[in-house]
C-alpha positions in Angstrom: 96.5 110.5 89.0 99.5 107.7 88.4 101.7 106.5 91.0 104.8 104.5 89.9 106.3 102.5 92.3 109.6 100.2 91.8 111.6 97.4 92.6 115.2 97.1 91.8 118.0 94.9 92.9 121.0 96.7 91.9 123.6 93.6 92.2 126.2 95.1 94.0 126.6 98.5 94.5 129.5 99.0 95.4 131.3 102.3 94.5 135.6 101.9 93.7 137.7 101.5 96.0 135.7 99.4 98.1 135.2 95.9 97.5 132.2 93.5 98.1 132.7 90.0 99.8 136.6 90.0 98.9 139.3 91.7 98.2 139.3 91.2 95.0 135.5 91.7 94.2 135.3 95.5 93.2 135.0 97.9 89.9 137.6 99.8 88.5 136.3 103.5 88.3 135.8 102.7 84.3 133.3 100.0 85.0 131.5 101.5 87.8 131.0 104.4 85.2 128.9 102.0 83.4 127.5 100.9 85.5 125.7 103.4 87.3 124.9 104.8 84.0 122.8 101.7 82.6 121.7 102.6 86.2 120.4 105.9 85.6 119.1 104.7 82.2 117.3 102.1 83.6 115.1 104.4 85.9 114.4 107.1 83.6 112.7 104.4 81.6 110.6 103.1 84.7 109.4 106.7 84.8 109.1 105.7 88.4 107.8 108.1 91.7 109.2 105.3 94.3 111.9 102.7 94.1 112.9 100.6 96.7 116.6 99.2 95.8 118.3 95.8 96.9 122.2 95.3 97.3 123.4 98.3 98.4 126.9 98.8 99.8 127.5 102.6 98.6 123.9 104.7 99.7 124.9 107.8 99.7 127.0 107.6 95.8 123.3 105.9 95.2 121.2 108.9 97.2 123.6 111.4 94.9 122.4 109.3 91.8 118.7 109.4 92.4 118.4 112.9 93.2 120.1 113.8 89.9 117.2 112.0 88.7 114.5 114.3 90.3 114.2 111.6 94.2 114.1 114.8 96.2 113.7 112.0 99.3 116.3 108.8 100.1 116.4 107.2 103.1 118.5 104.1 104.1 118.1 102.5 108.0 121.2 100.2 108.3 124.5 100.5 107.4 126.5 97.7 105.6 129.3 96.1 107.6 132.7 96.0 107.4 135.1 93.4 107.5 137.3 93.6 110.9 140.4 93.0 109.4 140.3 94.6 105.6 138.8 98.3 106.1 138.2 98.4 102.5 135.4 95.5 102.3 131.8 95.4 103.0 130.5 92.2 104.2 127.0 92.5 104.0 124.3 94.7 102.1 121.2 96.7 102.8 118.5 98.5 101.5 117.2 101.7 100.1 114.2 103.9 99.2 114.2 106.9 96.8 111.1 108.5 96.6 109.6 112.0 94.4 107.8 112.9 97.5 108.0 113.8 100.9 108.9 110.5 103.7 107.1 112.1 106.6 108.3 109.0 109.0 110.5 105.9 109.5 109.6 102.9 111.3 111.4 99.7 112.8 110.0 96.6 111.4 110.8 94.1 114.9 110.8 90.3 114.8 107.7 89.0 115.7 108.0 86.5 119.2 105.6 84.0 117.6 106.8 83.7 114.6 110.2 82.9 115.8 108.6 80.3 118.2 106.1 79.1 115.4 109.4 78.0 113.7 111.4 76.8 116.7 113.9 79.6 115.9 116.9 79.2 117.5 119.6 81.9 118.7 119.5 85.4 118.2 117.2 86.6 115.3 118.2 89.0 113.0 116.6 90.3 109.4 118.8 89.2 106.9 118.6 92.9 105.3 116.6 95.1 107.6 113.5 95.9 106.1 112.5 99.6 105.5 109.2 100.7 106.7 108.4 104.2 105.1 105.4 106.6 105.6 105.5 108.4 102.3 102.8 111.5 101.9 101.3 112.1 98.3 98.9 114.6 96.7 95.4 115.1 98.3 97.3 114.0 101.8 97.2 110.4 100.6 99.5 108.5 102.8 100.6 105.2 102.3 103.2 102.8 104.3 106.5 101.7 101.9 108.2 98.7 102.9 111.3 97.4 100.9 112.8 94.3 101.6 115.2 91.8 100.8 114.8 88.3 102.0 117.6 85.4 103.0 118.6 83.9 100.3 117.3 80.4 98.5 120.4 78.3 98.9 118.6 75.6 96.3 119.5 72.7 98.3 117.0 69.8 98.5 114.4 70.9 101.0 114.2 74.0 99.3 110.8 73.0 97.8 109.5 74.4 94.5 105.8 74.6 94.8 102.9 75.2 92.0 99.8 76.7 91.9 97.9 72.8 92.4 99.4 72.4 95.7 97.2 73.3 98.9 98.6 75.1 101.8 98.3 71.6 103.8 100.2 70.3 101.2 103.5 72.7 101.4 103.1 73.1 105.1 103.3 69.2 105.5 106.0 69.1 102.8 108.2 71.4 104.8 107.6 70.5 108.4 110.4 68.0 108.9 113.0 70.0 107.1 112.1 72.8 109.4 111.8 71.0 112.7 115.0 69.4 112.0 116.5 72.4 110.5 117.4 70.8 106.6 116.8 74.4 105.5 118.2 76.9 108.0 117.7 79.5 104.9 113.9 78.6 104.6 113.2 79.0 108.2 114.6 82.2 108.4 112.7 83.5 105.6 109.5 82.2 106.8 110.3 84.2 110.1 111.2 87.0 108.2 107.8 86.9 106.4 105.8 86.0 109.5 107.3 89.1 111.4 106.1 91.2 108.3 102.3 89.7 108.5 102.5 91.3 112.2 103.6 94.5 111.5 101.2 94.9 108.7 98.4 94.4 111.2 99.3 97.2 112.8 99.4 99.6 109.7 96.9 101.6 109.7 97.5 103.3 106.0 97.4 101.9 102.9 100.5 99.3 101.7 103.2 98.9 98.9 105.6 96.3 99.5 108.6 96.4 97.2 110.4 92.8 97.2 113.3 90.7 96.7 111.6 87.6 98.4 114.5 85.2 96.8 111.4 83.1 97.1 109.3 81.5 93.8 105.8 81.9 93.0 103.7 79.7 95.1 106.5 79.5 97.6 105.2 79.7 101.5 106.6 83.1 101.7 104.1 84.4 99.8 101.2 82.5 101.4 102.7 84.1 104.4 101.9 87.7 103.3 98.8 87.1 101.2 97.2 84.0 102.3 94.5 84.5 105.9 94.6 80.9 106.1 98.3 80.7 106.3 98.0 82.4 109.8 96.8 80.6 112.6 95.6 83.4 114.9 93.3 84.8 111.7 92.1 88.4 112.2 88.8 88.6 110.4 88.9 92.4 110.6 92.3 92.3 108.6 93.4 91.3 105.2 96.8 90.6 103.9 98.4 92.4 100.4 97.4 90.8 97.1 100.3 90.1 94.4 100.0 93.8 92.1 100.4 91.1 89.4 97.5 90.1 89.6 95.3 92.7 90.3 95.2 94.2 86.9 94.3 93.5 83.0 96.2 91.5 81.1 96.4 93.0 78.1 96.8 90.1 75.0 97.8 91.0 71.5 97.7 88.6 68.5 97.1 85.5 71.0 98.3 82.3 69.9 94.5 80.0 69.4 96.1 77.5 71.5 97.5 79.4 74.8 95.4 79.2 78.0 97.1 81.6 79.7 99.9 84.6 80.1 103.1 83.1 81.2 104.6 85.9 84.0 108.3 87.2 83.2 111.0 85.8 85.4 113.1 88.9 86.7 116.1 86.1 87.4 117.5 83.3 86.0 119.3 80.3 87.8 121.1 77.7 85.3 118.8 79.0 82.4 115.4 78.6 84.2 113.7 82.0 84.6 112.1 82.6 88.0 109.7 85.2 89.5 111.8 86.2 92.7 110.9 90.6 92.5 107.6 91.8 93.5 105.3 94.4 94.3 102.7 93.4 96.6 99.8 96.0 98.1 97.1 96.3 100.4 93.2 96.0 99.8 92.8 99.8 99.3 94.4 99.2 95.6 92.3 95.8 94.5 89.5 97.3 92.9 87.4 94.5 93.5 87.1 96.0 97.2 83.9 98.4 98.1 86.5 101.4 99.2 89.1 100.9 96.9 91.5 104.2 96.3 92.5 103.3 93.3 93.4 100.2 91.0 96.6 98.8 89.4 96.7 99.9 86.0 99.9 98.0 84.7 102.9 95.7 85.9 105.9 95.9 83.9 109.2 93.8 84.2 112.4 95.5 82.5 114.0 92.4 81.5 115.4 93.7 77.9 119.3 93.0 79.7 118.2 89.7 80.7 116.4 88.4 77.1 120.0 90.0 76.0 122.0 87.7 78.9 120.1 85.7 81.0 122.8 86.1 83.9 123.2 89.6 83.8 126.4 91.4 84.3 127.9 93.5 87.1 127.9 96.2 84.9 123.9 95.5 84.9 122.4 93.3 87.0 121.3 90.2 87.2 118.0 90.5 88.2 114.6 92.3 86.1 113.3 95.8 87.7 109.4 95.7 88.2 107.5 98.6 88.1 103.7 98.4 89.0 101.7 101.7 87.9 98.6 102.7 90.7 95.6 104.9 89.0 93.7 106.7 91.7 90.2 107.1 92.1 89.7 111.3 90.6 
């Protein structure tokens, strides 16, 4: 048996007549027509079972949409606010989940204490998009723990490091320390506690995970060592192992390979100034790396949907400007 499981950043939905940010930041019922067609375009060709969305303003004009599409479930835990003096304006976003089968339970996903201390946090700590925690119950009473998140966003400025894969976790930690003791990269920090808090909470999981991300965070980034690296964590639970990157866990398939190329280049799902970046992903737990003894199953293919982006690198409101990812789970018969 397949499982399809998604992650889409929508770039804001926001149904007429309300407006996003401003007043004057809103679709005219003709161009939210097209969009949320290329919408419902989009996932009928990601084929998906699970989707967890980013930039949402409208849910329920979005649950309508993805139950026309056969998402019997759609759940949403935070509501997008309003500005106080312009009824008509939302002000911030959040997140949502459709799903083809049953979502026996919701959970709050809480701020971890030492995390926010790890990074001197100061002030009252909030996600910047509350994270969705999911139990979601499949065929042969397989259950496994959906999150979908949405992480603060890179502002690009100077401390906001961009790491490859030669530097060492010393390295980036040392790299980022004064910026984050003297708060250079308010932005950084909060992601970090954002990610920290989620490394907790997946210790106390006890089913199988799919993470479905906006991490606004690069490859390599400290983000991700902070939900798949042990040796990010100081207090290392031997007994407990983080998620793997889905992109990595299955077989790159290479046709007609140039005699020269060393190695698959991933597909940005963004662009920034025409540089492509890897900022969407699908992360999972141990139970779907074949390479572990009691595996459940293995990830058969990770696809980006980019065709809108090789078309316009920035996207369009009408589209979006980021790249769905779809990563395909085969479980064991």
């Amino acid at each position: 048996m397949n499982l399809r499981f998604a992650t889409f950043n929508l770039f804001q939905f926001c149904a007429p007549p309300f407006s996003y940010y401003t007043k004057k930041e809103k679709f005219n019922q003709d161009k939210w027509n097209k969009k949320t067609a290329w919408i419902k375009e989009q996932i009928t060709k990601m084929n998906c079972d699970v989707i967890g969305f980013q930039e949402v303003f409208s849910s329920k004009e979005l649950e309508e949409l993805t139950k026309e599409l056969g998402f019997e479930y759609f759940v949403t835990v935070d509501e997008p606010r309003i500005s106080k003096t312009h009824p008509n304006i939302y002000t911030s976003t959040t997140l949502a989940l459709a799903s083809k089968y049953p979502i026996k339970k919701i959970s709050e996903v809480k701020a971890n204490g030492y995390s926010l201390k790890k990074y001197n946090f100061k002030g009252t700590f909030r996600f910047s998009r509350v994270p969705i925690k999911a139990l979601i119950e499949f065929p042969n009473n397989l259950e496994i723990t959906v999150y979908v998140n949405h992480f603060k966003s890179n502002r690009l400025n100077e401390f906001e490091y961009i790491f490859t894969k030669k530097d060492t976790l010393k390295n980036k930690k040392e790299k980022v320390k004064e910026a984050l003791e003297k708060d250079y990269s308010p932005a950084l920090k909060q992601r970090l506690c954002e990610t920290s808090s989620l490394y907790y909470d997946f210790k106390r999981t006890k089913t199988p995970i799919v993470c479905l991300c906006d991490l606004n965070d690069k490859e390599f980034s400290l983000s991700i060592d902070a939900l798949t690296n042990r040796a990010y964590h100081e207090d290392l639970d031997r007994n407990f192992n983080l998620l793997h990157d889905a992109y990595y866990l299955y077989d790159k398939k290479v046709y007609n390979p140039h005699p020269e190329q060393k190695e698959i280049k991933r597909t940005p799902t963004s662009y920034y100034q025409s540089y492509g970046n890897v900022i969407d992903y699908i992360f999972v737990s141990k139970e779907f790396d074949k390479r572990f003894k009691k595996h459940l199953g293995k990830i058969n293919s990770y696809e980006v949907f980019d065709k809108h982006l090789q078309e316009k690198q920035d996207g369009s409101l009408i589209q979006s400007d980021h790249a769905p990812v779809v990563c395909e789970i085969t479980l064991n018969s």
